[in-house]
C-alpha positions in Angstrom: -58.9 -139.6 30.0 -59.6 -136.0 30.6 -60.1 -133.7 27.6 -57.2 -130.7 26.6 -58.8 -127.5 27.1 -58.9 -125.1 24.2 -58.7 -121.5 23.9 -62.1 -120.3 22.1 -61.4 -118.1 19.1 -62.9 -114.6 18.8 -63.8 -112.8 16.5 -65.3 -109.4 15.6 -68.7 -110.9 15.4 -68.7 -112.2 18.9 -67.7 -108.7 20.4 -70.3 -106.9 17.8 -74.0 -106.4 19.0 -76.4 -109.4 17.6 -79.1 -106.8 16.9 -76.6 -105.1 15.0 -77.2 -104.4 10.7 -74.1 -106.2 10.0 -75.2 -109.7 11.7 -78.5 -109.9 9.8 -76.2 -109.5 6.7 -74.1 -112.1 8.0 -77.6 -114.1 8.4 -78.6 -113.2 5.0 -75.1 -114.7 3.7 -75.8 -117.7 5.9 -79.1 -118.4 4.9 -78.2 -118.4 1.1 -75.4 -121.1 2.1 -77.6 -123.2 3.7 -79.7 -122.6 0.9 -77.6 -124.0 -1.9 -76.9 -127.3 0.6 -80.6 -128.0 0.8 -81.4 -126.7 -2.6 -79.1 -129.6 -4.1 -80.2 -132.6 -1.7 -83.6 -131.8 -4.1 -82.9 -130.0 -7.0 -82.0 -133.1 -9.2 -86.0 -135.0 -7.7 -87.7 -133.7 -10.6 -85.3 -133.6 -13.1 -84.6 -137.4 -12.3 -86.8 -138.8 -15.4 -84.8 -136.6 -17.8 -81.5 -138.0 -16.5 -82.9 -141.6 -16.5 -83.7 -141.3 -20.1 -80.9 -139.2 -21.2 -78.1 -140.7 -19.3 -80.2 -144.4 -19.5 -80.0 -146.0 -16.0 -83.2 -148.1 -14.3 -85.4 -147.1 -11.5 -83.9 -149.1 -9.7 -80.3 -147.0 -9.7 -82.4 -144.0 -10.0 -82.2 -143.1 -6.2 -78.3 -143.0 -6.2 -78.4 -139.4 -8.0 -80.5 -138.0 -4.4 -78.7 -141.1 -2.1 -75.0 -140.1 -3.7 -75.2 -136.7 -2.0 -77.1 -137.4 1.3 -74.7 -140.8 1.9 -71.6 -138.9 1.6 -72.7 -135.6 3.2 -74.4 -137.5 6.4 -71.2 -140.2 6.5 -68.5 -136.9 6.1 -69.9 -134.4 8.8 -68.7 -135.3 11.8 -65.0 -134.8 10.3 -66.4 -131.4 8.8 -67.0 -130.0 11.8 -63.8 -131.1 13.7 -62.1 -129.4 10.6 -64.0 -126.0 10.8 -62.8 -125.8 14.2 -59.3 -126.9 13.7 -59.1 -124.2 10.8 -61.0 -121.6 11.6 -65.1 -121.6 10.3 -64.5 -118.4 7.8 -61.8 -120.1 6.0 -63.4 -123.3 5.9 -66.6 -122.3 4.5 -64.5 -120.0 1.7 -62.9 -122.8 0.6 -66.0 -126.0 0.9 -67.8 -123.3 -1.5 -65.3 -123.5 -3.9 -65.1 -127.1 -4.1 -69.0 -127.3 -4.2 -69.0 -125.1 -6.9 -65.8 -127.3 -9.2 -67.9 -130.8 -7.9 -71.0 -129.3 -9.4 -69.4 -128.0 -12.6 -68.2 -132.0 -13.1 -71.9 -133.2 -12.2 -73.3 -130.6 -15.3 -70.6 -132.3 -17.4 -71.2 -135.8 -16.8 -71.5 -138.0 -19.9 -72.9 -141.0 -17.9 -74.3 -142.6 -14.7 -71.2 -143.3 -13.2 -69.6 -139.6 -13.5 -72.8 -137.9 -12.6 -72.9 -140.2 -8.8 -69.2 -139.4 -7.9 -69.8 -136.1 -9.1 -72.9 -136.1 -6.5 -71.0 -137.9 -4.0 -68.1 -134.7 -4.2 -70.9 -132.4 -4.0 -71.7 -134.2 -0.3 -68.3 -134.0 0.8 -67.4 -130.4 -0.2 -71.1 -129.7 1.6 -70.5 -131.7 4.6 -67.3 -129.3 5.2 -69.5 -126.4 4.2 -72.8 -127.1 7.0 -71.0 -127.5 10.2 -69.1 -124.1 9.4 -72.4 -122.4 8.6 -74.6 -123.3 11.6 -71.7 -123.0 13.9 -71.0 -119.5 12.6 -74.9 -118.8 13.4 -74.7 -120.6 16.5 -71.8 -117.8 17.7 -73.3 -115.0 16.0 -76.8 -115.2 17.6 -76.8 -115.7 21.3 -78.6 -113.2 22.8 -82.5 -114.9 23.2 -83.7 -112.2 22.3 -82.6 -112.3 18.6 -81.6 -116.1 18.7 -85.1 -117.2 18.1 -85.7 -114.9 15.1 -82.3 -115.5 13.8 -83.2 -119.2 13.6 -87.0 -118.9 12.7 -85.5 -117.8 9.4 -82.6 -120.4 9.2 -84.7 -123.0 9.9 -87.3 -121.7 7.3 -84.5 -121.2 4.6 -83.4 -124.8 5.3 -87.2 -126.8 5.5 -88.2 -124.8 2.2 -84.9 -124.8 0.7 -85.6 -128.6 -0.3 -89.2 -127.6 -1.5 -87.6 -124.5 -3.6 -85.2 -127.0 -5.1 -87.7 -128.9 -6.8 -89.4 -126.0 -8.0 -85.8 -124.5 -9.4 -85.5 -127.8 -10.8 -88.3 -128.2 -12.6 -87.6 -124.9 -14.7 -84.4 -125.4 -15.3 -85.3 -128.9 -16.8 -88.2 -127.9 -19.3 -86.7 -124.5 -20.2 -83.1 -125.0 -20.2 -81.6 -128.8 -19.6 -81.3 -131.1 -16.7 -77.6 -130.3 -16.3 -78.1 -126.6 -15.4 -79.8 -128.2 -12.4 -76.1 -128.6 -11.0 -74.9 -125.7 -13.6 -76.6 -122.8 -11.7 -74.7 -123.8 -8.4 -71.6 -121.4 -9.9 -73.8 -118.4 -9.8 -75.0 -118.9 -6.3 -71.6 -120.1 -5.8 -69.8 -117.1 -6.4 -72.1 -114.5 -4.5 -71.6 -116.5 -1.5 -67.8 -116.4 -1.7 -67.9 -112.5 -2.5 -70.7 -112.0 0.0 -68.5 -114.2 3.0 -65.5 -113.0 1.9 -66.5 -109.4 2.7 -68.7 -109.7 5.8 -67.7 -112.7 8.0 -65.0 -111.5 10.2 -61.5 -113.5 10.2 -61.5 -116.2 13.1 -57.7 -117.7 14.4 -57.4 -121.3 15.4 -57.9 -123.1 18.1 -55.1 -123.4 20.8 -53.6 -125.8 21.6 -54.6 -126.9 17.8 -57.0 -130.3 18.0 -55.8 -133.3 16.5 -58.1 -135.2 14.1 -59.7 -138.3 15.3 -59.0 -140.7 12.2 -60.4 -144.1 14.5 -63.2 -141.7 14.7 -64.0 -140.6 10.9 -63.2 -143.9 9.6 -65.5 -145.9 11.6 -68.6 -143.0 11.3 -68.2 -143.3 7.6 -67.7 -146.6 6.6 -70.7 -147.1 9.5 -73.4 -145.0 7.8 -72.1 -146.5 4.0 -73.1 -149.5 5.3 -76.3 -148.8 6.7 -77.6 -147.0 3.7 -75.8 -149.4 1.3 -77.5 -152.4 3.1 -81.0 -150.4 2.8 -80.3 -149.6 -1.3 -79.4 -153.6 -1.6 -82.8 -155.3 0.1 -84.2 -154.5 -3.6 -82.4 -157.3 -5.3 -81.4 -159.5 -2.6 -84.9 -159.0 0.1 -84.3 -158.2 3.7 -83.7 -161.1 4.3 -80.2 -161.8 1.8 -76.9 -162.0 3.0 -75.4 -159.0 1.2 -78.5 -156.8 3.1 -77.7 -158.4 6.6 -74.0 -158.2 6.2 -74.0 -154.4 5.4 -76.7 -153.6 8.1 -75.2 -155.4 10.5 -71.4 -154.2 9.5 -73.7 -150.7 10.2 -74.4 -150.8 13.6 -71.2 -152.6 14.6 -68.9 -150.0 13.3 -71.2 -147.3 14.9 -71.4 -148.8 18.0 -67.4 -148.7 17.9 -68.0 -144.9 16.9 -69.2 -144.4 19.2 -66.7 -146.4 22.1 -64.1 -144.6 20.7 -65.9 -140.9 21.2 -66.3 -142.5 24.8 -62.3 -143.2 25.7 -60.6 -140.7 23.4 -58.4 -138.2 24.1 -59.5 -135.5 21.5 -62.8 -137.4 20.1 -64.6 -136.3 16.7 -67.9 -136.1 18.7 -67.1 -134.9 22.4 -69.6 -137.0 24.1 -70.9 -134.0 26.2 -72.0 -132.7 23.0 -75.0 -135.0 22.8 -75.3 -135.4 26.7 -78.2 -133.2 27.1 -81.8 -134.1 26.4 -82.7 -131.5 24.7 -80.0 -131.6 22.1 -80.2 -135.4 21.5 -83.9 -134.7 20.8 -83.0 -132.1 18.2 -80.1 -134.8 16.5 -83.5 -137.3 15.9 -86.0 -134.8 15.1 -84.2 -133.9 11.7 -83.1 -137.6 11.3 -86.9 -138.6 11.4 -87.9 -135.5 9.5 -85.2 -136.3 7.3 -86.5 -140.0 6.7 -90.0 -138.4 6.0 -89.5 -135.3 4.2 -87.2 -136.9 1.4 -89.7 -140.1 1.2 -92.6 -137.5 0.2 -90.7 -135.4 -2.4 -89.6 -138.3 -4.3 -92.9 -140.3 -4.4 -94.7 -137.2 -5.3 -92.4 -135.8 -8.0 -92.6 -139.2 -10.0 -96.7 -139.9 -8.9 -97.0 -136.1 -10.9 -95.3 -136.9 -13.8 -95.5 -140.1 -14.3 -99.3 -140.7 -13.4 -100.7 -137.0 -13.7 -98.4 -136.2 -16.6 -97.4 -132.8 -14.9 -94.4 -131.5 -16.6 -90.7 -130.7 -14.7 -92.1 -127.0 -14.3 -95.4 -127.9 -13.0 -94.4 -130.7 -10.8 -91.8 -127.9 -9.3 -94.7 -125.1 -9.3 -96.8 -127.9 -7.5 -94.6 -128.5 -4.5 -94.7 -124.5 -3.9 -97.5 -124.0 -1.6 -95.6 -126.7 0.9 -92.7 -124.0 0.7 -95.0 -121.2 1.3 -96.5 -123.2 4.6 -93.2 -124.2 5.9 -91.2 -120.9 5.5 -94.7 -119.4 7.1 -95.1 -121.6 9.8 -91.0 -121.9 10.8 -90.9 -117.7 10.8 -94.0 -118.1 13.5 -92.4 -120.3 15.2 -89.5 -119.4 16.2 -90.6 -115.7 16.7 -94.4 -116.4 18.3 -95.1 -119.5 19.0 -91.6 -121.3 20.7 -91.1 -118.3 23.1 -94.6 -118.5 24.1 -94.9 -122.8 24.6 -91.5 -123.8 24.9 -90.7 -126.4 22.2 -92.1 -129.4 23.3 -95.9 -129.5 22.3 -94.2 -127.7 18.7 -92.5 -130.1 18.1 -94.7 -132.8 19.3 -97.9 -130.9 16.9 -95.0 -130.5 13.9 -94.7 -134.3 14.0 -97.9 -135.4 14.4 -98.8 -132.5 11.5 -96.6 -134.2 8.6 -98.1 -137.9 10.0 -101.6 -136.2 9.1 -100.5 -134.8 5.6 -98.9 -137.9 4.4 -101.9 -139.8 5.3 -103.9 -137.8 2.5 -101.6 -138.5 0.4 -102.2 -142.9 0.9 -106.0 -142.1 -1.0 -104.4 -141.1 -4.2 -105.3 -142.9 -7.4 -104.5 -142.7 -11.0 -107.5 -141.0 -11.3 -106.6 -138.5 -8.1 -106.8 -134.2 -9.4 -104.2 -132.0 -8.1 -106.6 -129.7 -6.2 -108.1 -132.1 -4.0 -106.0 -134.8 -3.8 -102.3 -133.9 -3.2 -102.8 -129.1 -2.6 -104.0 -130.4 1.4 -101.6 -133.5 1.8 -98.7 -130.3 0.7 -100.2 -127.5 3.0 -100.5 -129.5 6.3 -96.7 -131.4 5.5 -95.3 -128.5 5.0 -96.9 -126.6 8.2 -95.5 -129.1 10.2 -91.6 -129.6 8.4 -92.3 -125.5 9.7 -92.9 -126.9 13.4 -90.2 -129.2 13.4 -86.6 -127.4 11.8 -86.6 -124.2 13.6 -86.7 -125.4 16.7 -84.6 -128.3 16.4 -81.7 -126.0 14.8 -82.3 -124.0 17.9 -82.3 -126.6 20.6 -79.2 -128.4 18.9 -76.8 -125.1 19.5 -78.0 -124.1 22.2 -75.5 -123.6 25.2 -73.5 -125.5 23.3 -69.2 -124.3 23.8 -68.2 -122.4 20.8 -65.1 -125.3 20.8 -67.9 -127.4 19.8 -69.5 -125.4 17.8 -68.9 -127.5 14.0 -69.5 -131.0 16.1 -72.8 -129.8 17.3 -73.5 -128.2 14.3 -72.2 -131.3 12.1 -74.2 -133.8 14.3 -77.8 -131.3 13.4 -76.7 -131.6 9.6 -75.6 -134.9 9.9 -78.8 -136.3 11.4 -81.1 -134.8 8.7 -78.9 -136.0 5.7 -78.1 -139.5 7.1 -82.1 -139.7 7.6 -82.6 -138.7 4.2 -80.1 -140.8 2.7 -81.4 -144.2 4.7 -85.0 -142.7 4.4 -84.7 -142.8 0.7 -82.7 -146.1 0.2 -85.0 -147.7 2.7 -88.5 -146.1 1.2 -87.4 -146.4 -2.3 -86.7 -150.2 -1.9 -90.1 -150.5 -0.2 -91.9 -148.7 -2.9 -90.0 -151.0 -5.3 -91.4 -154.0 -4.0 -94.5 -152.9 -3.7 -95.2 -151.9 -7.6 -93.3 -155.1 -8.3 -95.5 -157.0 -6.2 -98.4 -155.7 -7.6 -97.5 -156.2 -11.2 -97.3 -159.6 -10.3 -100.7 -160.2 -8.9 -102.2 -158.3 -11.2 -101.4 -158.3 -14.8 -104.6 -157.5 -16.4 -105.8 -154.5 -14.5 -106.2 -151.3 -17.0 -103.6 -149.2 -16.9 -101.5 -151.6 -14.6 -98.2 -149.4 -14.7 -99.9 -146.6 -13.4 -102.1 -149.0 -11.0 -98.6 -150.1 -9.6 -96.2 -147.4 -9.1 -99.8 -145.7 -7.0 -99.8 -149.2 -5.1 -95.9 -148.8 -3.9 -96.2 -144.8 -3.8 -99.3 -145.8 -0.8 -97.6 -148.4 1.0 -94.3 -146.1 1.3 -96.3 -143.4 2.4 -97.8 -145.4 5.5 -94.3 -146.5 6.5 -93.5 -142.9 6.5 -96.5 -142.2 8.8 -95.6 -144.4 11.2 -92.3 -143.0 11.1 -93.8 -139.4 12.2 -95.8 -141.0 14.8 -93.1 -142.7 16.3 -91.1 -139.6 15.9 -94.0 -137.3 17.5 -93.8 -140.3 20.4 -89.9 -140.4 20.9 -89.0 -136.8 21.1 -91.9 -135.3 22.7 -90.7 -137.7 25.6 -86.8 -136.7 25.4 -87.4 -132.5 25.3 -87.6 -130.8 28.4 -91.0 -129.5 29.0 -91.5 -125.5 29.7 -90.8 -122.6 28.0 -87.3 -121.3 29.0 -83.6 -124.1 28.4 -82.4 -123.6 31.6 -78.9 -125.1 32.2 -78.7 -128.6 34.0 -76.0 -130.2 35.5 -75.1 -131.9 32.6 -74.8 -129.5 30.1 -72.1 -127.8 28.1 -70.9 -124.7 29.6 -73.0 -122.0 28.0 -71.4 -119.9 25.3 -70.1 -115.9 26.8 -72.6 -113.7 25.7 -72.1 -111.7 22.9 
């Protein structure tokens, strides 16, 4: 069935000149949105052994404070973006910060375990209406090649160190203030970014003829990924091999392989199927899936290796993740401005992969006995060098030439893929660790210091999972992207955006 056409919206930021001082404020305003996002998908890593012993819960519920927000932004995006375009991205992203901030203010006030996860889980869904509007709003600002590559080197840094700079902004906030101004703080940033959007993004009218919303569509993409990442979360208690774990894995892939029928024969589908039909935007939807699965994997095994086996404190163990912001936001600026132009992003993307695969793999020698210096300061540097590689250009490649009518479902489908990867990658590498340390305590109850000797045990054997992970991700999309250093169009593609 043939698809309505729409009218694409203008606004005063498509007619404006991209080099012009106004859109880098409008960058700067971006930025600090996807900022707070990212910030929060990490922010609450480090304080995590406060809230377990203030709030009492057991390790193994810990992961639904990180999982709570990644399940519901990942499972929610798809319908985020439809809505952006439907109502207009400016609007949209005034009123998602507004409920971020109200979910956040709940989350600081939660008086139990319960409370604090739905309070998380509102946090997802006013963010996964906030993230499609944001990187669809950049995706229409910045067209010009000459200034799109900048203009996402320091987007895409903003969002691989904004998870790095939450643990560090957690950490403070835990030792000098509480755990609960880790979701406190979120009003401040809150409220500059409404004043700040308010005053520079330019109004943008509505689609016409208005899109309906796909409700087969949302329904069967969010129950889908639940299930997936609820399946992962339950192979704790039950193994792989129970039939509450089967049932939700396969339920998974069932309902998201009707997902995705129903995109196919729709009239007005959530995810237009010549969104994803290009190569080099279906490789940029897995890169931040796999980086996802990786990236969130490392933060949470280190944060509790740190203070639970070094005895760093929340500050330090925050202060020790900041070098792997400093060589991401580094390496993503150089990217997109020097090296992506230059190589084209293929063999960036394939050395960003195969980077984080050679980090993590310092990180499987740690012992109790293990110094910060030498044993986790490299493993930190050469991860974050390559998250650097891998963000900027897969933000890039997913918007470009992309229609500015599907602007929020290519821009969902980026966000979605990295939070849905961090959501299974933590369920599935959390349950893995788990098992491991259990395992281990097991086998060997009389080695000293067996705790410790443990949680190392199912930190290592998470962290060579993750590895092959990267390789496999290294594999997989150096294959898909098109090689050479200019995106020409192909037959296949969406019409290219009207330059700006």
């Amino acid at each position: 069935m043939s698809e309505p056409t729409a009218t694409v919206p203008t606004t005063s930021a498509d007619s404006a000149s991209p080099s012009g001082s106004r859109h880098w404020w409008i960058l700067t305003v971006l930025s600090l949105t996807q900022l707070l996002l990212v910030l929060d998908s990490t922010v609450m890593n480090v304080a995590l052994p406060s809230v377990q012993a203030d709030l009492g819960f057991g390790s193994a519920d810990r992961q639904w404070i990180v999982t709570a927000y990644a399940l519901v932004f990942g499972g929610t995006l798809l319908a985020g973006g439809r809505l952006s375009d439907m109502l207009g991205r400016k609007r949209m992203l005034l009123t998602a910060t507004s409920g971020f901030v109200l979910a956040s203010v709940l989350g600081g006030l939660a008086n139990g375990f319960g409370m604090l996860v739905t309070a998380r889980g509102l946090q997802g869904f006013f963010g996964a209406l906030l993230a499609p509007a944001t990187l669809s709003l950049m995706a229409t600002t910045f067209t010009d090649r000459s200034t799109r590559g900048k203009a996402f080197g320091v987007f895409g840094a903003v969002s691989s160190g904004g998870a790095a700079i939450g643990l560090l902004l957690g950490g403070a906030l835990t030792q000098y203030l509480h755990w609960r101004w880790c979701l406190l703080v979120n009003v401040v940033a809150g409220t500059v970014i409404l004043g700040a959007a308010a005053a520079l993004l330019p109004a943008q009218d509505r689609l016409s003829p208005r899109p309906r919303m796909d409700l087969p569509g949302v329904v069967t993409s969010v129950l889908g990924v639940l299930a997936l990442v609820y399946g992962c979360s339950t192979a704790e208690r039950g193994g792989w091999t129970g039939s509450v774990t089967l049932g939700s894995l396969a339920a998974g892939v069932l309902l998201l392989g009707l997902f995705v029928l129903i995109q196919t024969h729709g009239s007005q589908p959530l995810l237009p199927m010549r969104v994803v039909r290009d190569r080099n935007r279906g490789a940029a939807y897995l890169m931040v899936a796999i980086a996802g699965v990786g990236m969130f994997g490392v933060f949470l095994f280190l944060a509790y290796h740190l203070q639970e086996v070094l005895g760093f404190s929340a500050l330090m163990t925050g202060v020790a993740f900041l070098p792997m912001v400093i060589s991401m936001v580094v390496m993503a600026i150089v990217t997109g401005g020097v090296l992506l132009p230059r190589t084209g992003p293929r063999p960036v993307v394939i050395g960003g992969f195969l980077l984080t695969a050679a980090g993590t793999a310092l990180f499987t020698g740690l012992s109790v006995h293990s110094g910060y210096a030498a044993g986790i300061l490299p493993g930190l540097l050469i991860t974050g060098s390559g998250f650097g590689l891998i963000f900027g250009p897969a933000m890039n490649l997913a918007t470009d030439r992309v229609d500015a009518a599907d602007a929020g479902a290519a821009s969902a489908l980026v966000n979605a893929g990295q939070q849905i990867g961090a959501a299974v990658g933590t369920a599935l590498l959390n349950t893995i660790a788990v098992s491991a340390t259990t395992s281990y305590l097991t086998t060997h109850p009389k080695v000293p210091d067996a705790a410790a000797q443990a949680s190392v045990h199912g930190n290592t054997v998470a962290f060579w999972v993750t590895i092959t992970v990267f390789v496999l991700g290294a594999l997989t999309c150096g294959l898909l992207v098109r090689p050479g250093r200019q995106l020409e169009p192909h037959g296949d593609d969406i019409t290219a955006p009207a330059a700006i």
